[in-house]
C-alpha positions in Angstrom: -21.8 8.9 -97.4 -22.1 8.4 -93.7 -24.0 5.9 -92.2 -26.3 8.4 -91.1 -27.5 9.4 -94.3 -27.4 5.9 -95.3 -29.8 4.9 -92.9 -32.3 7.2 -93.4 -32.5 6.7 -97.2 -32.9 3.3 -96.8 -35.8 3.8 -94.0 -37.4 6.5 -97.0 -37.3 3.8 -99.2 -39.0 1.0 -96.6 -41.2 4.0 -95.8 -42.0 4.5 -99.1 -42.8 1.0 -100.1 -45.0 0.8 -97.1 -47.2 3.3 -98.1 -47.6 2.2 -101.5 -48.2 -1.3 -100.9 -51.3 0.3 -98.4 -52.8 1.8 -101.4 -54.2 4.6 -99.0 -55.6 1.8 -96.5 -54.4 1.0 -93.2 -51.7 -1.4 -92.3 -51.8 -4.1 -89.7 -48.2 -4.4 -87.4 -47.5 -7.3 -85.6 -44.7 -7.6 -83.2 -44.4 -10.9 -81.3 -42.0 -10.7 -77.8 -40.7 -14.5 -76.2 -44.3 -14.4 -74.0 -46.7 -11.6 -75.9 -47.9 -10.8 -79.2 -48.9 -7.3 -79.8 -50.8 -5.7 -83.1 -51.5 -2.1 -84.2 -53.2 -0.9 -87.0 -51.7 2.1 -88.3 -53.0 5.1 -90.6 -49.5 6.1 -91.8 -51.5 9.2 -93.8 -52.1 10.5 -90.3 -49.4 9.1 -89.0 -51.5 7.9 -85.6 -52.5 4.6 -84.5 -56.1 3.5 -84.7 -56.2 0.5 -82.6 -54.3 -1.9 -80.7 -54.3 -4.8 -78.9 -52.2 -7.5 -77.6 -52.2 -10.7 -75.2 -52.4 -8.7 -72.3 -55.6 -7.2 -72.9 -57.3 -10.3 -71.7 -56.5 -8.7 -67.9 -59.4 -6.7 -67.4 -58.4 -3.8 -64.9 -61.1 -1.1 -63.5 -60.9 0.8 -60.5 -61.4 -1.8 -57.4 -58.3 -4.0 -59.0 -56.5 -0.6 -58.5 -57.4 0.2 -55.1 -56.9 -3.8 -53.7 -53.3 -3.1 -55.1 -52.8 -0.1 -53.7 -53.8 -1.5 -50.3 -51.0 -4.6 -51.4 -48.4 -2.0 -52.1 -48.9 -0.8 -48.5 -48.3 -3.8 -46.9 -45.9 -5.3 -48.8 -41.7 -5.6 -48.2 -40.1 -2.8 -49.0 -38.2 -5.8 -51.3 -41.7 -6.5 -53.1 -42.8 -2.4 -53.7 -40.7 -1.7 -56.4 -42.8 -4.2 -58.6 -45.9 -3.9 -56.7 -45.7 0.0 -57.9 -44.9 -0.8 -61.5 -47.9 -3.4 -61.8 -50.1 -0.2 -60.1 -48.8 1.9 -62.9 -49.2 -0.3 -65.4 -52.9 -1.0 -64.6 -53.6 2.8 -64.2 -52.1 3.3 -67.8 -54.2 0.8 -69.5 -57.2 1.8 -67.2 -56.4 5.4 -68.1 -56.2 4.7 -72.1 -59.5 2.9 -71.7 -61.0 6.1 -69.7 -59.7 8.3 -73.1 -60.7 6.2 -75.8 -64.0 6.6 -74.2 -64.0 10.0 -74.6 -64.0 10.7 -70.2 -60.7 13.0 -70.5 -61.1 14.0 -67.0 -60.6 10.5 -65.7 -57.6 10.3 -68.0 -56.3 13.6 -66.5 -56.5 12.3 -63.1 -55.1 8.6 -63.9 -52.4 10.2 -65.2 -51.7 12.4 -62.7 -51.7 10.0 -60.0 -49.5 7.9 -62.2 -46.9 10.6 -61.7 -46.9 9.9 -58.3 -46.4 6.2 -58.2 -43.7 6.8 -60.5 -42.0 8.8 -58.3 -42.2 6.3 -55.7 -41.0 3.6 -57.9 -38.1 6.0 -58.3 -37.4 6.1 -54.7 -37.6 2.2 -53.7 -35.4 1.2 -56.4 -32.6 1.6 -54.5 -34.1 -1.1 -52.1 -32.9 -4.5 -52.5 -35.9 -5.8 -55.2 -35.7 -9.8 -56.1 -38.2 -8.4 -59.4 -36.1 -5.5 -60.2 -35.8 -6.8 -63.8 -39.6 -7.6 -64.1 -40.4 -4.0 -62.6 -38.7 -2.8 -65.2 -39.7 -5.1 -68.3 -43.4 -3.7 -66.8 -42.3 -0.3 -67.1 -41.0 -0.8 -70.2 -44.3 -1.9 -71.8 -46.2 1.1 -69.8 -43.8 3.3 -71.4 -44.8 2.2 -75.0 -48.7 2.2 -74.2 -48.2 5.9 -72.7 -46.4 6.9 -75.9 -49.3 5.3 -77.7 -51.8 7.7 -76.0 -49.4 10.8 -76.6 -49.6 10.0 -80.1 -53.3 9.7 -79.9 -54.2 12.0 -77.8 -54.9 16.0 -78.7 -53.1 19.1 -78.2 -54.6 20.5 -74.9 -53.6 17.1 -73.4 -50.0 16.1 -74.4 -48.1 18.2 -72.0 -49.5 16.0 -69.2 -48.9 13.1 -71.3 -45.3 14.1 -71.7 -45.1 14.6 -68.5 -46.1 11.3 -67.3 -44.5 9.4 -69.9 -41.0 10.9 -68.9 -41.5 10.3 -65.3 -41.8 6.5 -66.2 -39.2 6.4 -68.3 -37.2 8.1 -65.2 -38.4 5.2 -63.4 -37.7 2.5 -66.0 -33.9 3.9 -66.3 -33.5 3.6 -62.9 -34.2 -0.2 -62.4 -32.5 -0.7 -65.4 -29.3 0.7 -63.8 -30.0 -1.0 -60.6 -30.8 -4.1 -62.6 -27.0 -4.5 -64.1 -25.3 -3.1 -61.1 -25.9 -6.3 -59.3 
């Protein structure tokens, strides 16, 4: 057998025992990074993610934290707006979940669409000379995930702009990344 096929019988069988051992209930996933901790709870019937919550949550982001960035990205180096973009994305994400889970789609929609466009500009001042290239990109990293976490939670009509955004930040994230270990 290949390793291929290996693989994936042994994640049927962790799969498998997973399920059982939820009995139909909910299971609670922890995963602890060197400065974070992050949990979901996870219906694995429906295959969607019901809540979640980490140590960054305590950061309380709305709309006037957003704009004072904004204005900070502006007049910042062009050595400090690569992360200065990221942190703006990051906080439009989470303040863009927060819009959706409330059920105000339309703020979503327009988050998101904005976040398009600071992704986009991340993309073009990575090439600058960034001394936080590599915690631009951790940042995007972790936006990436919470995006993917909306995609999966979020219905039919709106995935395609979820997509959308989610591989623009992952554009962005590759980017740094490269830029990152070519120095």
């Amino acid at each position: 057998m290949n390793t291929k096929a290996l693989f994936a019988r042994r994640q049927r069988r962790a799969r498998y025992a997973l399920r059982k051992a939820a009995g139909g209930r909910p299971r609670l996933s922890v995963f602890r990074s060197g400065k974070h901790i992050y949990a979901q709870v996870i219906d694995d019937r429906k295959g969607v993610t019901l809540a979640a919550a980490s140590s960054l949550d305590e950061k309380v982001f709305d709309q006037e934290t957003i704009k004072a960035l904004e204005a900070k990205v502006l007049q910042a180096q062009p050595r400090e707006q690569c992360f200065l973009y990221a942190e703006l994305v990051h906080q439009m994400t989470e303040v863009s979940l927060k819009n959706y889970a409330a059920g105000d789609v339309d703020k979503a929609t327009g988050m998101l669409k904005e976040i398009q466009g600071f992704a986009h500009k991340i993309h073009l001042s990575v090439a600058e000379n960034d001394k936080r290239l590599k915690n631009a990109e951790i940042l995007l990293r972790h936006t990436a995930f919470r995006l993917n976490e909306m995609l999966h939670s979020s219905s039919f009509e709106d995935r395609a702009l979820v997509e959308q955004t989610l591989a623009q930040v992952n554009q962005a994230e590759s980017e740094a990344m490269l830029q990152v270990f070519r120095k």
